[in-house]
C-alpha positions, 0 to 999 in steps of 0.5 A: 223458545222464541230466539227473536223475542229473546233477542230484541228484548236482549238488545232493549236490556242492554241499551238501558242498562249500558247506559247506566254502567257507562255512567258509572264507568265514566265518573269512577275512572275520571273523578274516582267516585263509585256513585251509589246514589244512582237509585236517587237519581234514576227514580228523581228522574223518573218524578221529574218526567212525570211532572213534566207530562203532568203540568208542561206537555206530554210530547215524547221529545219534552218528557224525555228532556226533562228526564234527562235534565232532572238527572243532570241537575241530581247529579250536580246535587251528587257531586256538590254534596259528596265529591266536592267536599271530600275528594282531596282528603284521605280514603277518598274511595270509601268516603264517596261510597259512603256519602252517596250511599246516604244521598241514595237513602235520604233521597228515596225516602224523601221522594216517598215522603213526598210523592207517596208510595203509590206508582206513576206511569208516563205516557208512551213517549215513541207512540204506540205504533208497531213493526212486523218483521216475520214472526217478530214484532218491533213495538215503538218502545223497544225501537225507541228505547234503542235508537235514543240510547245509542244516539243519546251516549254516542252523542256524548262520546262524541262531545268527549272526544271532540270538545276541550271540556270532553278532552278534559274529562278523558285527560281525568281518566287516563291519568287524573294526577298528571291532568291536574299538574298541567292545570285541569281543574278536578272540580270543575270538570268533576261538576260536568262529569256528574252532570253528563251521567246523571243525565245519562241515569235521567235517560236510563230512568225514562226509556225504562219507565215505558215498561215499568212504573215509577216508584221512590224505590224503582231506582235500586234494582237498575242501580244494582245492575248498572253497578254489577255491568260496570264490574264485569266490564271492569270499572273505567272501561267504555267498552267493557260496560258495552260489552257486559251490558249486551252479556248481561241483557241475553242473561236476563232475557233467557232468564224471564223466559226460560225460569222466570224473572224471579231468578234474574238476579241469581243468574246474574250475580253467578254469571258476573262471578264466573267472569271475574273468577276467569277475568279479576279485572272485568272483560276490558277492566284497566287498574288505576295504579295511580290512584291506587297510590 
């Protein structure tokens, strides 16, 4: 068993992946939304960078922009037809995952209806260029898969961190009824919230689709595993999604090259359940009392 293979592919798992869960991490514990509509997301972002190749330019830079861009505008769509509408009225929870859920299945089929149900491919983004590091080699799609997702989501962090709008979201999620007494716009910050993991979904959906192709319905397995990330990290926590994804990702590797992919997801799901029977609240998980109440 080649350990660096496993690794490297380990790495490139969980940064997609990670990605993903931090976005769902973020927007359930600023605006209380658990988002199932990022299957929509994923593979509208995916279409939206193939275009681009299509018609604009097939330079790595532009299509990747214009994946994440897509994103961000399906996540505007999100939260103007499933947060903003229902997210002071009663089970608020459940009328999200609900809503999203249809939003993932109206958005899918009209993609199909659209796109066709035939497969597109989007050109190497990073080149086609490789690296030897003794037995192992780097090939351009893994680096670059890395290098963007850890810069796309520090960038973010960052901006969460440093700027009034991100002191803003972090305010949502510490404690999202105490920021709204002293005056934080829910709504608005609820427009960025969804914007910035969709836009993260947008990333996720490109830096994937240089392995695997675009399809209407390429987005409901990296929906399931961004999902199951975030519960075994524990929904709210950036780090617990970090965590897990890195867990998550060895699981997956050992997986495909030990059984086979076929039994990527059984592992998985057994390895998730294994942590939270130990770990109910997820590897770094904080429970909202407050939106509990």
């Amino acid at each position: 068993m080649d350990f660096g293979f496993i690794l490297i592919n380990a790495l490139v798992l969980a940064c997609i992946y990670g990605t993903l869960a931090i976005g769902i991490s973020i927007t359930w514990s600023s605006v209380g939304l658990i988002n199932l509509s990022y299957g929509f997301i994923f593979a509208a972002s995916g279409y939206g960078a193939w275009l681009c190749a299509q018609y604009i330019s097939t330079f790595g830079a532009v299509v990747l922009m214009a994946g994440i861009l897509t994103g961000a505008l399906m996540g505007l769509l999100v939260c103007a037809l499933a947060f903003i509408p229902i997210h002071d009225k009663p089970s608020f929870t459940v009328r999200g995952m609900i809503a999203t859920l249809a939003i993932n299945l109206i958005g899918t089929q009209t993609l199909m209806w659209y796109f066709g149900p035939r497969a597109k491919s989007l050109p190497e983004i990073f080149g086609s260029w490789k690296i030897h590091l003794g037995h192992i080699v780097l090939t351009a799609d893994k680096i670059g898969n890395i290098v963007a997702s850890i810069v796309v989501v520090t960038l973010v962090l960052q901006w969460m961190r440093s700027s009034r709008r991100g002191l803003e979201i972090r305010a949502m999620m510490m404690n999202p009824h105490a920021a709204a007494i002293v005056g934080i716009g829910v709504r608005s910050t609820g427009f960025y919230v969804m914007a910035i993991t969709g836009g993260l979904a947008g990333l996720a959906a490109v830096l994937l689709s240089q392995t695997y192709y675009i399809s209407p319905f390429g987005g409901l397995t990296p929906m399931i595993k961004g999902v199951s990330i975030a519960l075994c990290g524990g929904l709210g926590s950036v780090r617990g999604a970090a965590i897990a994804a890195v867990l998550l990702g060895l699981n997956e590797a050992i997986t495909s090259v030990a059984l086979g992919g076929q039994y990527v997801l059984i592992t998985q799901f057994a390895f998730i359940i294994l942590i939270l029977l130990v770990r109910p609240r997820g590897i770094a998980g904080i429970l909202d009392k407050a939106r509990e109440a």
